[in-house]
C-alpha positions as CSV (number, residue, x, y, z in Angstrom):
1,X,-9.9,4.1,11.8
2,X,-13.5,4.5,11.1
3,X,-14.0,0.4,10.9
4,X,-13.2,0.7,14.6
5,X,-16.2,3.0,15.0
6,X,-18.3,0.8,13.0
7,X,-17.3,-2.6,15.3
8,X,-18.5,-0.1,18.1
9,X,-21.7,0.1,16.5
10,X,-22.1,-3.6,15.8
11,X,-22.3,-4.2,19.4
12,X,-25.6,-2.9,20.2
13,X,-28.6,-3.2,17.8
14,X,-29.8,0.0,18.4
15,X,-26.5,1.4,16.7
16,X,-26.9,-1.1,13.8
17,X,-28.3,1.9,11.9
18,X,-25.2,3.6,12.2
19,X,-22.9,0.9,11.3
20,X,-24.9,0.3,7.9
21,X,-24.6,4.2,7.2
22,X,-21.1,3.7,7.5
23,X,-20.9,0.0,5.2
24,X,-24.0,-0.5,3.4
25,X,-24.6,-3.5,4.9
26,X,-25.8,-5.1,8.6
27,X,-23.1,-5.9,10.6
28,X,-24.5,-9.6,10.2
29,X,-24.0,-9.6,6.6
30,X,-20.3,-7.9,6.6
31,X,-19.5,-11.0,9.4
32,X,-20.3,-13.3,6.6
33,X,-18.0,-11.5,3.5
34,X,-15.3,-11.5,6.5
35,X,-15.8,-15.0,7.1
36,X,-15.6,-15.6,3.0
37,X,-12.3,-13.7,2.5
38,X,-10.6,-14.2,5.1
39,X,-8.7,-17.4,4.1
40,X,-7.4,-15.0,1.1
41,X,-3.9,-15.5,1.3
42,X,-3.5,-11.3,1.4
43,X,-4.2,-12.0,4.7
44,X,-1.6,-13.7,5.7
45,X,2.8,-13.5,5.4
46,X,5.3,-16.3,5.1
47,X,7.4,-14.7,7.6
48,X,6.4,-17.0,10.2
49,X,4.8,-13.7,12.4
50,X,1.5,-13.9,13.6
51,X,-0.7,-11.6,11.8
52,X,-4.2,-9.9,13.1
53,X,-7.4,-11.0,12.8
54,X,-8.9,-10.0,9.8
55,X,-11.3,-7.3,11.5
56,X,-7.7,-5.9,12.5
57,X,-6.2,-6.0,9.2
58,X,-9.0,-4.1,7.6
59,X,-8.6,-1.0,9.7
């Protein structure tokens, strides 16, 4: 997916441009809404399966 892409560009700070084309924000701020939603029990299953990271999930 393209949020693949955009963790690409979070990697180097020359490609940061890139990644806020792609989500409006710096990659520093969109690690900060992760961090706030990702306790959000959408992210999670009572089945007892381990689930992806959030960054995952998204995609």
């Amino acid at each position: 997916g393209s949020l693949h892409l955009a963790w690409e560009y979070a990697q180097f700070p020359s490609d940061h441009h890139c990644f806020i084309n792609m989500l409006h924000v710096p990659p520093e701020d969109f690690q900060v809404i992760l961090s706030l939603i990702e306790d959000y029990p959408v992210f999670f299953n009572s089945s007892g399966n381990a689930q992806e990271v959030i960054e995952v999930q998204l995609e």
